[in-house]
C-alpha distance (Angstrom), angle and dihedral (degrees) to the residues before:
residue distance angle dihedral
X1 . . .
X2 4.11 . .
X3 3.59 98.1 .
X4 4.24 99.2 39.9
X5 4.29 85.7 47.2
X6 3.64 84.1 55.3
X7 4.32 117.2 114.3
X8 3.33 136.5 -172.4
X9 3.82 112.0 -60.6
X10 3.84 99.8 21.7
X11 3.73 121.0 141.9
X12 3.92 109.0 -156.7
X13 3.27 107.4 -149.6
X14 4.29 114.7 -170.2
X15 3.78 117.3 -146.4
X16 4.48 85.0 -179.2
X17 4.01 126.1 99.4
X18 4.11 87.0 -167.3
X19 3.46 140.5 77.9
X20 3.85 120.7 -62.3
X21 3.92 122.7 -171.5
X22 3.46 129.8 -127.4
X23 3.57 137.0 -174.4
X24 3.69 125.7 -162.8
X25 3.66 108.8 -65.6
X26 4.06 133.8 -139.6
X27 3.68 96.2 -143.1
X28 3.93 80.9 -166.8
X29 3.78 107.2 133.7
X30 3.86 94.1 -0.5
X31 3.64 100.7 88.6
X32 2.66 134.5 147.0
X33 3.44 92.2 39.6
X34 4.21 128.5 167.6
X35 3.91 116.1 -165.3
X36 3.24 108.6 -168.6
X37 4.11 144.3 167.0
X38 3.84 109.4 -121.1
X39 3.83 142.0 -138.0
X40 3.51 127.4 -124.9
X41 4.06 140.1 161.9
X42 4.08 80.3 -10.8
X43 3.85 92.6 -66.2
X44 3.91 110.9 118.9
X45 3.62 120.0 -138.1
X46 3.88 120.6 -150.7
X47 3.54 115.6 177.7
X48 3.79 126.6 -160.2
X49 3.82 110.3 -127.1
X50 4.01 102.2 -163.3
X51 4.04 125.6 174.8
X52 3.83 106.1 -103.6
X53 3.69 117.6 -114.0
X54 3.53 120.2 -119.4
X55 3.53 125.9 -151.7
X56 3.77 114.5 -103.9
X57 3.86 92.7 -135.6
X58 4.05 87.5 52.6
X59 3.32 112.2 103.6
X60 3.59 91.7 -129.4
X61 3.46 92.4 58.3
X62 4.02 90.1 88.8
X63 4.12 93.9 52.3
X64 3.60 121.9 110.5
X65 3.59 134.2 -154.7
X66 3.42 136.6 -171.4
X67 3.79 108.9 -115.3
X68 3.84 125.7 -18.6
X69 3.37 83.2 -106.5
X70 3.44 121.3 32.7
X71 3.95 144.1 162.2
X72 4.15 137.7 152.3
X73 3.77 89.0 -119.9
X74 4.07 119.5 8.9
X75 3.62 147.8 163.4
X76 3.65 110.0 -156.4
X77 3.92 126.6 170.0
X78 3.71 128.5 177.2
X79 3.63 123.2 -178.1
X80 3.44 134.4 172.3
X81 3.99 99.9 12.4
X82 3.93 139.8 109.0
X83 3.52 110.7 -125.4
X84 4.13 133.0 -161.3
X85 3.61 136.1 -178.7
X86 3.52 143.1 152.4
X87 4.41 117.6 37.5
X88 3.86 130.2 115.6
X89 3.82 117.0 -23.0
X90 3.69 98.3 7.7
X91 3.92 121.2 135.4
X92 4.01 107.4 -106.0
X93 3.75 119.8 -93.2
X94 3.96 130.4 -167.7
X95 3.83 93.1 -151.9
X96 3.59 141.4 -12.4
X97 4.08 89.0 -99.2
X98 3.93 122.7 -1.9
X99 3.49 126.5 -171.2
X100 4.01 133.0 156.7
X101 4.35 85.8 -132.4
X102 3.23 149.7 -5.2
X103 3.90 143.5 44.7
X104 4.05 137.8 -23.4
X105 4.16 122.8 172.2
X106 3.32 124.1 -177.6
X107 4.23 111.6 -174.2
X108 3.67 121.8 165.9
X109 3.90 90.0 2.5
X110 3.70 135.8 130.0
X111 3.80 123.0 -161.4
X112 3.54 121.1 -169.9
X113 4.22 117.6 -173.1
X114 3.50 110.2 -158.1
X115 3.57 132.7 -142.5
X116 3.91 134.2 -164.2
X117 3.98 94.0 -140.3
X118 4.07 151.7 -29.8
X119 4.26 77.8 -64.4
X120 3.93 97.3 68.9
X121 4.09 90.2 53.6
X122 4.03 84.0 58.9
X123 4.15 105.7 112.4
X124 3.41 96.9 -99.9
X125 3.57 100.1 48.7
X126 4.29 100.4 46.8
X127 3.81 103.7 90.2
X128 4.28 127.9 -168.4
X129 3.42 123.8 -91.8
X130 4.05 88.6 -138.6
X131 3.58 118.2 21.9
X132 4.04 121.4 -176.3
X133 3.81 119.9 -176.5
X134 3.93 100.1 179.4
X135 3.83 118.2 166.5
X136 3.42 87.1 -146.4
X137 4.16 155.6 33.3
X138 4.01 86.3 -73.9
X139 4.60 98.5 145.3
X140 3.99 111.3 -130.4
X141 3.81 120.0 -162.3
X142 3.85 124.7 -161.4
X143 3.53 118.7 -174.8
X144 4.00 129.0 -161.5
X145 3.68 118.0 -171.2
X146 3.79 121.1 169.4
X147 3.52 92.6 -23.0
X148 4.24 139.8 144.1
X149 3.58 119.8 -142.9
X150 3.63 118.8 -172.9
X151 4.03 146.5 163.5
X152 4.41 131.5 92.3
X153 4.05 76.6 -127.0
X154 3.89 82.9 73.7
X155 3.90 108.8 108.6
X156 4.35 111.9 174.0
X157 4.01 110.5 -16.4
X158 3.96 76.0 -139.3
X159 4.18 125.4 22.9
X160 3.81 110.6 -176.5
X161 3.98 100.5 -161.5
X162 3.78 97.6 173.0
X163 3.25 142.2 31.7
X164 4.15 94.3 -58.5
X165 3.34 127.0 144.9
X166 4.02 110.6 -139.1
X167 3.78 130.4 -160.4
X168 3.97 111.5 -171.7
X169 3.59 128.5 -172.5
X170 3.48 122.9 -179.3
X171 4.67 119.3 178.0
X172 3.88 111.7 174.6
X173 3.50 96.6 -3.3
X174 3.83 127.1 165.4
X175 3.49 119.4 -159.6
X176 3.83 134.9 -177.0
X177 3.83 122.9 160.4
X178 3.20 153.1 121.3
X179 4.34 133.0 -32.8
X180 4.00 88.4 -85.6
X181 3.55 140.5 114.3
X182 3.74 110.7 -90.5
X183 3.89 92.3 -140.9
X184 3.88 119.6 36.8
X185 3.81 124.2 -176.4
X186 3.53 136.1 166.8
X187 4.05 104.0 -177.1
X188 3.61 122.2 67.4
X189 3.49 99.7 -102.2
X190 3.04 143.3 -168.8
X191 3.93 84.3 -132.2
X192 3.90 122.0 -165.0
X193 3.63 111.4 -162.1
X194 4.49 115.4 166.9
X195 3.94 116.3 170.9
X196 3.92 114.0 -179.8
X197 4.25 118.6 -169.3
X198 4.31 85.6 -21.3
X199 3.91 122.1 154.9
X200 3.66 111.1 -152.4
X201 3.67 114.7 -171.3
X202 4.02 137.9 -153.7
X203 4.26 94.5 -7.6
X204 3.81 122.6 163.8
X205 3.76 84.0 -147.1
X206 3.55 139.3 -29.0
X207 3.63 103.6 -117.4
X208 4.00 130.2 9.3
X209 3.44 124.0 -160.2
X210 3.10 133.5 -158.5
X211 3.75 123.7 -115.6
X212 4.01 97.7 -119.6
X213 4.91 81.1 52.7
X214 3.79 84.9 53.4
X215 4.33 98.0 47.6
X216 4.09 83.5 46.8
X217 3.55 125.8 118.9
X218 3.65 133.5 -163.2
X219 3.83 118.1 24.7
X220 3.81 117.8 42.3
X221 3.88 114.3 -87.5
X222 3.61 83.7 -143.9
X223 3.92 140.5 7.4
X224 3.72 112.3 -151.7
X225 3.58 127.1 -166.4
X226 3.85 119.7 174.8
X227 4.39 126.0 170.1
X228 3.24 129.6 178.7
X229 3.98 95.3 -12.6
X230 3.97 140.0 143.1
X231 3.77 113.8 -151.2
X232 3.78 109.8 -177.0
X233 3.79 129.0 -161.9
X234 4.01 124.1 -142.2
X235 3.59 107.9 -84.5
X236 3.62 96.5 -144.9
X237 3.42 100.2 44.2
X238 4.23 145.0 46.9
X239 3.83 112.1 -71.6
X240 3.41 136.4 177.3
X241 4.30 141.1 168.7
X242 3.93 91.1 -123.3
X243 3.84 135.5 34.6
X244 3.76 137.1 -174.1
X245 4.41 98.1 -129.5
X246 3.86 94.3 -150.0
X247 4.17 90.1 53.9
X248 3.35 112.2 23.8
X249 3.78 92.6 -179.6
X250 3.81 90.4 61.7
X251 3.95 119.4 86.5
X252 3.58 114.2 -176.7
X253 3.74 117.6 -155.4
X254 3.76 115.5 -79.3
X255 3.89 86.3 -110.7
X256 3.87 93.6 75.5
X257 3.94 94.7 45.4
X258 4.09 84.6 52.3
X259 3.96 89.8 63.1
X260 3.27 93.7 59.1
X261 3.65 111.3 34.9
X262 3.57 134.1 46.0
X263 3.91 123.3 -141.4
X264 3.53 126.4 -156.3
X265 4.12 103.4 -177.2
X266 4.09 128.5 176.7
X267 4.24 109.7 171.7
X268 3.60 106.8 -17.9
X269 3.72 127.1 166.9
X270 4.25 110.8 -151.8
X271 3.87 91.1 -175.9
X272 4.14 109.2 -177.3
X273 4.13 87.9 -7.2
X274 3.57 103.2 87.7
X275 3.62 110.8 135.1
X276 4.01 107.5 -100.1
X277 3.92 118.3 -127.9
X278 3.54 136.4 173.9
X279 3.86 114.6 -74.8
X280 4.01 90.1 -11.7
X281 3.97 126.0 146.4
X282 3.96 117.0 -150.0
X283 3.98 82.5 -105.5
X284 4.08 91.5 57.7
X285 3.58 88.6 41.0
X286 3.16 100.6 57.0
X287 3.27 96.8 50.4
X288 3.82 96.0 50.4
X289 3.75 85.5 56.5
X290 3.59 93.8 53.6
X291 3.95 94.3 43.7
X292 4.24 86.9 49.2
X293 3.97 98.5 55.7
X294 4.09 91.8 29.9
X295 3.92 99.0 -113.9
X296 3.65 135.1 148.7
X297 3.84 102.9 -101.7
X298 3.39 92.7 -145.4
X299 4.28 89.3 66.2
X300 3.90 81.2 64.1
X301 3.52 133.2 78.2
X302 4.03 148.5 174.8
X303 3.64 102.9 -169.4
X304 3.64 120.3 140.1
X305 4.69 92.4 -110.5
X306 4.41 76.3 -150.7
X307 3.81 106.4 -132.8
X308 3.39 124.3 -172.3
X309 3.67 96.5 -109.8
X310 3.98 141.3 27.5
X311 4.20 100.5 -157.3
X312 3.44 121.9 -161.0
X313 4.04 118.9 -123.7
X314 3.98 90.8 -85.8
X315 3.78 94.0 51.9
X316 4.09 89.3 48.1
X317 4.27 79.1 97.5
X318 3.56 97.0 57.7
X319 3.81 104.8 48.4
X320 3.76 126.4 109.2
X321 4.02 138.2 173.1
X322 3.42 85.0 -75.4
X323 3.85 94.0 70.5
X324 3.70 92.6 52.5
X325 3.98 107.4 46.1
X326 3.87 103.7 146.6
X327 3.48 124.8 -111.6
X328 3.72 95.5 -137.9
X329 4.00 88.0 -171.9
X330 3.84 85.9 71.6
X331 3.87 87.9 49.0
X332 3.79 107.6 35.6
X333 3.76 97.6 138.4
X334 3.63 91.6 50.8
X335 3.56 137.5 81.7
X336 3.90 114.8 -59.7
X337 3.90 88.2 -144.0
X338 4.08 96.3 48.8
X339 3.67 119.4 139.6
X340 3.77 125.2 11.3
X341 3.92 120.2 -8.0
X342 4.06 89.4 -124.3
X343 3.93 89.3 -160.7
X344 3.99 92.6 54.3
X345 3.90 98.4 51.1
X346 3.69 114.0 104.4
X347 4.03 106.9 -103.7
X348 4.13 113.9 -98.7
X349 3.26 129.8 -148.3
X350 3.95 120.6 -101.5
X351 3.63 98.8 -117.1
X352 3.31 156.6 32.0
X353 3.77 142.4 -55.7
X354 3.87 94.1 -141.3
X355 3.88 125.1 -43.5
X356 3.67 146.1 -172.6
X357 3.46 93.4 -156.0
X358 4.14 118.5 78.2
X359 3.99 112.5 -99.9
X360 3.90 87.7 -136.8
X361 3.74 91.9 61.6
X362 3.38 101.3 54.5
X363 4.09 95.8 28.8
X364 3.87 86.4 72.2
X365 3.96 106.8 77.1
X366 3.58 88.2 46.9
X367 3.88 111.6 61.5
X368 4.09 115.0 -111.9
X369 3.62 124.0 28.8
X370 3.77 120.7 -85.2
X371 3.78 100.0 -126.0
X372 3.88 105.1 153.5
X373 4.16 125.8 75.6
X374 3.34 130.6 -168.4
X375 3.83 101.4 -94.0
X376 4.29 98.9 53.5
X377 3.55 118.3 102.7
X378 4.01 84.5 -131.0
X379 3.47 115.1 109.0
């Protein structure tokens, strides 16, 4: 009842350290709209927000939505809250939020999407975090800031269906989902995309373009800009930095994707996503990718950062900072402060959402026992 009362201009603020449901929510007439955890006597409050199960003999179980939040045009912030969708019994969602336009934030915030086993991180069951399906050149802006974003359910952390144009900007961002690209868009662009000291985990790619971007001319399809950043390919599986969207399979040489997008680099680590050419080694590679986009080679790297621990797509929902402490070893001509600043991400809770797998087996690799889920009042 809080959230559908809500109109345009509210702030929400959540005196609650437990679990509050949410159904999917008609951002029509609410926005903008700022959910956020409040402060009071010095004791921080930071509510979960976690989809509300539905019975499966309700007949509501069977209805669909488009996002958990969702909205033509919207301005959405959350800050300072846990949040959890998707798992058993849960109404089905296209995205985290969906809109045609607009503007999402997410500061202070971790979101968590929930699966029910290694079947829900299969390619048609991962869904966006953001999805945007305008029909035309409407801009949409996502902001991360200081935020953890977790779960193999994860597809893109933004899929541009229509004609969109998205600006992203991710600073101390961790990221760990599913075997997607990162970045999806369908419409030529032009594209903003800015990550500052971000970890993103277990990607297919981090942008895909689709094949009508890549024949453009004029304006950039897409304007990168990456510091002091590890993006990490699936270790088990094909990666690669850039994709075509319509044929995923097909990887053009790194030459085409440098007509069409512009890189600005400083200290980035592209461990198992170097571009693949014929009769390359990672060495050669790298420096072809360098040479295409005009950087310094040396602001580049493929070194393995060393983390603790290499989850599969199910365990994506139960990692933390912890799992992704830099080996600085591995990275000793790079930035000391590359990647996520561990003591500036919001703090997560120690367990899971809802899992198929036992908590003890995959508590093990990663120091003390991951007791709490998203749902317990403990925090």
């Amino acid at each position: 009842v809080l959230f559908r009362s809500a109109r345009a201009g509210d702030t929400i603020l959540i005196r609650h350290r437990g679990p509050l449901e949410v159904h999917p929510l008609n951002l029509a007439g609410k926005s903008p709209l700022t959910i956020k955890g409040d402060t009071q006597d010095g004791m921080d409050f930071w509510p979960i927000l976690r989809q509300t199960k539905v019975h499966w003999e309700n007949p509501r179980f069977k209805d669909t939505f488009p996002g958990w939040f969702f909205g033509s045009n919207i301005d959405l912030t959350f800050e300072k809250v846990h949040l959890g969708f998707g798992g058993p019994l849960r109404q089905q969602v296209g995205a985290g939020v969906q809109a045609e336009s607009g503007n999402v934030t997410f500061t202070n915030c971790t979101v968590t999407a929930a699966t029910t086993g290694a079947i829900d991180c299969f390619e048609n069951d991962r869904i966006p975090l953001v999805r945007t399906d305008g029909s035309d050149s409407s801009a949409f802006q996502v902001k991360f800031d200081h935020c953890v974003i977790r779960g193999g359910r994860l597809g893109p952390a933004i899929r541009c269906d229509g004609k969109t144009i998205a600006n992203i900007e991710a600073n101390n961002l961790l990221w760990a989902g599913g075997f997607d690209s990162w970045f999806e868009a369908e419409g030529p662009g032009p594209h903003s995309l800015s990550l500052t000291n971000s970890t993103l985990l277990g990607m297919q790619s981090l942008a895909s373009l689709s094949e009508s971007a890549l024949s453009a001319t004029g304006e950039p399809a897409l304007k990168l800009a990456t510091k002091d950043c590890i993006l990490l390919g699936a270790y088990m599986n094909p990666s690669t930095l850039f994709r075509v969207k319509s044929n995923p399979a097909s990887v053009p040489e790194v030459e085409q994707f440098a007509k069409v997008v512009t890189w600005q680099a400083s200290d980035v680590v592209l461990h198992q996503l170097l571009p693949k050419s014929k009769g390359a080694n990672k060495s050669t590679a790298l420096k072809s990718l360098a040479t295409a986009f005009n950087l310094p080679v040396e602001t580049l790297s493929d070194a393995d950062p060393g983390f603790r621990v290499r989850p599969a797509a199910p365990e994506m929902q139960d990692i933390d900072a912890r799992d992704v402490q830099v080996n600085h070893r591995n990275l000793k001509n790079l930035s000391a402060t590359i990647g996520v600043l561990m003591d500036d991400l919001p703090p997560v809770l120690a367990g899971l959402v809802e899992h198929a797998t036992e908590p003890d087996s995959l508590s093990k690799p990663r120091g003390r026992p991951r007791i709490l889920q998203i749902g317990r009042a403990h925090v």
